[in-house]
Residue frames as a rotation matrix with the C-alpha (Angstrom) as fourth column:
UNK 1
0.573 0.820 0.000 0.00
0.820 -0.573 0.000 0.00
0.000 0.000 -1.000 0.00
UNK 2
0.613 -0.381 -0.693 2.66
0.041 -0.860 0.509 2.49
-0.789 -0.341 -0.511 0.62
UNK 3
-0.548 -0.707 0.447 4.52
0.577 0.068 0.814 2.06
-0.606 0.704 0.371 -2.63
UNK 4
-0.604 0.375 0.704 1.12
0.701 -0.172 0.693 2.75
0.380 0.911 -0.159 -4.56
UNK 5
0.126 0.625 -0.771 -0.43
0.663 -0.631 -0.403 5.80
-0.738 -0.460 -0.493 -2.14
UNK 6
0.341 -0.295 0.893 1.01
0.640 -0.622 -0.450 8.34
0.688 0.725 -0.024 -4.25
UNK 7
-0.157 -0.304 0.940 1.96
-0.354 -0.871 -0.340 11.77
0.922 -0.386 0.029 -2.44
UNK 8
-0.130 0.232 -0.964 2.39
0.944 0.328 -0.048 10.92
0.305 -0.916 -0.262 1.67
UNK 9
0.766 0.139 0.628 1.53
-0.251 -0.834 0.491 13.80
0.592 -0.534 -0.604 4.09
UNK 10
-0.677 -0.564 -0.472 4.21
0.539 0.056 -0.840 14.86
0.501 -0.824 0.266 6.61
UNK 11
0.774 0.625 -0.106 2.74
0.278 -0.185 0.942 15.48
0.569 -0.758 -0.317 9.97
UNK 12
-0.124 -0.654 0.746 4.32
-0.654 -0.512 -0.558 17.96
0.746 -0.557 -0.364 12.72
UNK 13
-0.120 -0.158 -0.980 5.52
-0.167 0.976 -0.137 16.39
0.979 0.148 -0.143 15.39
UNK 14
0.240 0.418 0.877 4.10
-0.704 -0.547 0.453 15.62
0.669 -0.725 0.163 18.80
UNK 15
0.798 -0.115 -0.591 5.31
-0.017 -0.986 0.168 16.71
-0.602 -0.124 -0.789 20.93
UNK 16
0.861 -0.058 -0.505 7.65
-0.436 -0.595 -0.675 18.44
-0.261 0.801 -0.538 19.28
UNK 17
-0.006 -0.953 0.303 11.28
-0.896 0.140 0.421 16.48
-0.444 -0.268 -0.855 20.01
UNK 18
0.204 0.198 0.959 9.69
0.453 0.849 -0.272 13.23
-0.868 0.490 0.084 18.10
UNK 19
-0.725 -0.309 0.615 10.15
0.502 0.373 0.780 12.60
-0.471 0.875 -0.115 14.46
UNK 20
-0.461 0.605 -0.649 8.18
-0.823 -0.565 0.058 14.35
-0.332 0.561 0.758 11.94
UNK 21
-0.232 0.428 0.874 5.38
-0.091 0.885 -0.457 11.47
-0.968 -0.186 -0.166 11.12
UNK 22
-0.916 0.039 -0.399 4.67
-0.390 0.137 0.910 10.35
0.090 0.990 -0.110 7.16
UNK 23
0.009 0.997 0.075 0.84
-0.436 0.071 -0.897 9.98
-0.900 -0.025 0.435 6.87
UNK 24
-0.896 0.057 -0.440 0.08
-0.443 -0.039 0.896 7.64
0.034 0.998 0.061 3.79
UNK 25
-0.265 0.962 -0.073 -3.09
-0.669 -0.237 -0.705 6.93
-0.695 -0.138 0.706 2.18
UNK 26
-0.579 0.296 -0.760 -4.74
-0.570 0.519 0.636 4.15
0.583 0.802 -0.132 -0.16
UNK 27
0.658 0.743 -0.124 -6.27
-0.744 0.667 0.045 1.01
0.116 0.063 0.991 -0.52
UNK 28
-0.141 -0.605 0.784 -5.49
-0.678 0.636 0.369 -2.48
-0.722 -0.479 -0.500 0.37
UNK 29
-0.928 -0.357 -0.105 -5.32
-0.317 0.611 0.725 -5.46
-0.195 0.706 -0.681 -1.99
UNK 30
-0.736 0.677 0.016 -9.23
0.674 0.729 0.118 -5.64
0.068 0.098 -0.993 -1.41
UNK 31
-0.292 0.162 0.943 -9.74
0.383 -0.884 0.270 -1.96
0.876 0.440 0.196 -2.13
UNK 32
0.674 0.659 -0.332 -10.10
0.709 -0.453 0.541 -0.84
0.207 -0.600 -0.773 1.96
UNK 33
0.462 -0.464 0.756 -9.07
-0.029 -0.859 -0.511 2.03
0.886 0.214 -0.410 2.76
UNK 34
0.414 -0.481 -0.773 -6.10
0.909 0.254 0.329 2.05
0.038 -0.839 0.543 5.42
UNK 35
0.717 -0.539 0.441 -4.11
-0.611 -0.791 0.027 4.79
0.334 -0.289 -0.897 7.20
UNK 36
0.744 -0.552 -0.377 -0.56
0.353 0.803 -0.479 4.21
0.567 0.223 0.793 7.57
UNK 37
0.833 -0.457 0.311 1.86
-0.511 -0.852 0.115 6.30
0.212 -0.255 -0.943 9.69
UNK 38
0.718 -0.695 -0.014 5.60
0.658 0.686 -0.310 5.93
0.225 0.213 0.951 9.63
UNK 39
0.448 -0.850 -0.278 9.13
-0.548 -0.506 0.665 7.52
-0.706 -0.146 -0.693 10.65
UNK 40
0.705 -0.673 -0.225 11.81
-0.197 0.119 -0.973 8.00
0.681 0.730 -0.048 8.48
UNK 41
0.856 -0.464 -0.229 14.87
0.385 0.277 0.880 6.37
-0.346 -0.841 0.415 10.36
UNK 42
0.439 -0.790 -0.427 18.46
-0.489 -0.609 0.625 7.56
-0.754 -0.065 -0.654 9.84
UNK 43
-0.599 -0.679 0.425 19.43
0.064 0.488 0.870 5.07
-0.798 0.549 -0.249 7.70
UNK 44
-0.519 0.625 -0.583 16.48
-0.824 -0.185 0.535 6.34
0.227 0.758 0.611 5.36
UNK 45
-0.858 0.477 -0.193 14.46
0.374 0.836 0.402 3.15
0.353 0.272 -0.895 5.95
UNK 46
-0.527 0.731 0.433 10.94
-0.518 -0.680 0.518 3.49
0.674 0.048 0.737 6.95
UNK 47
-0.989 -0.086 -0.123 9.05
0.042 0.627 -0.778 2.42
0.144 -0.775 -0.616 10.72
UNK 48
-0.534 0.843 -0.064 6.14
0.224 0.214 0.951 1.60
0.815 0.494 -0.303 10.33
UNK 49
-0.980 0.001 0.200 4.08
-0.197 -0.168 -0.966 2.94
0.032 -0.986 0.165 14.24
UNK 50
-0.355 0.934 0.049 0.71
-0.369 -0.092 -0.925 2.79
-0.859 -0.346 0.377 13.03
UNK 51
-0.973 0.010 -0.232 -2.07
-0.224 0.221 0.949 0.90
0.061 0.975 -0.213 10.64
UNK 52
-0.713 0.539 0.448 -5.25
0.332 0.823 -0.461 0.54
-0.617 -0.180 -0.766 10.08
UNK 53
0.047 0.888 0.458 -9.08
0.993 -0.090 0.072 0.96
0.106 0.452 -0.886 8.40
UNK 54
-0.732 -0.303 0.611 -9.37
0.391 -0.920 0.012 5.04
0.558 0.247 0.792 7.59
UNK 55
-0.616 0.033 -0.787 -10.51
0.413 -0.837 -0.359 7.23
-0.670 -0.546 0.502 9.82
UNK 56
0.299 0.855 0.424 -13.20
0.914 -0.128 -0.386 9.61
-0.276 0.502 -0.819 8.78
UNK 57
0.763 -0.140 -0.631 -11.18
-0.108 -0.990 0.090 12.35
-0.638 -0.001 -0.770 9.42
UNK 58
-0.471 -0.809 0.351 -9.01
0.210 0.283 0.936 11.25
-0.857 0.515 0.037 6.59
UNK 59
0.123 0.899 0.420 -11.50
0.454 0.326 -0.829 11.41
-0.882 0.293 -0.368 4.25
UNK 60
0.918 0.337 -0.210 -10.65
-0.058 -0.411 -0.910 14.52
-0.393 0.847 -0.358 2.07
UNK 61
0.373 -0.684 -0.627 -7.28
-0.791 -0.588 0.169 13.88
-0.484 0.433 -0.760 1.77
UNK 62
-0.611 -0.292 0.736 -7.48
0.069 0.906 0.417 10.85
-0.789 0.305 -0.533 0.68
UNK 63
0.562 0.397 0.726 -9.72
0.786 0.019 -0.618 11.38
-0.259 0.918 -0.301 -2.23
UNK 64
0.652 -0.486 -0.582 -6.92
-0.494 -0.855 0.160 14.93
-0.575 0.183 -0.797 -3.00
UNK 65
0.196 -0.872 0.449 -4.60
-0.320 0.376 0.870 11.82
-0.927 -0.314 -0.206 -3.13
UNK 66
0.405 0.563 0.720 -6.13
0.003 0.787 -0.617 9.69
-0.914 0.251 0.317 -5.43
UNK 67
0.847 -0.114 -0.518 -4.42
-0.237 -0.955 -0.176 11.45
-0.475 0.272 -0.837 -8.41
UNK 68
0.181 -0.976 -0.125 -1.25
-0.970 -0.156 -0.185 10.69
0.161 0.155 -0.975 -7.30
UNK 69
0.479 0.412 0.775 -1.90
-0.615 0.788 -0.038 6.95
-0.626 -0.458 0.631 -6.55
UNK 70
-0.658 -0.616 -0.433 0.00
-0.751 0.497 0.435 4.20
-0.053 0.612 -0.789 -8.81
């Protein structure tokens, strides 16, 4: 799912001394929608912290996304 979101969101970070947070959006292999959240790590890889079924309050940016989707 994160390969084919298209454009993530960066989120500010809370509190502020954490990581800046990578918000991605899409669909799963059975078209639900999932929220994803992730840190970039120093070595550039990506930690996954959070997953699941979308949130309503996701709603419009995930259809902004859609666009950029693969």
């Amino acid at each position: 799912m994160i390969e084919h979101c298209g454009q993530p969101y960066v989120l500010a970070p809370e509190p502020p001394e954490r990581p800046e947070r990578l918000l991605f959006l899409g669909d799963d292999k059975g078209g639900v929608p999932l929220e994803v959240l992730g840190i970039e790590l120093l070595d550039g890889t990506l930690r996954v912290i959070h997953s699941m079924e979308m949130r309503p309050k996701y709603n419009r940016p995930y259809r902004e996304a859609k666009p950029w989707r693969v």
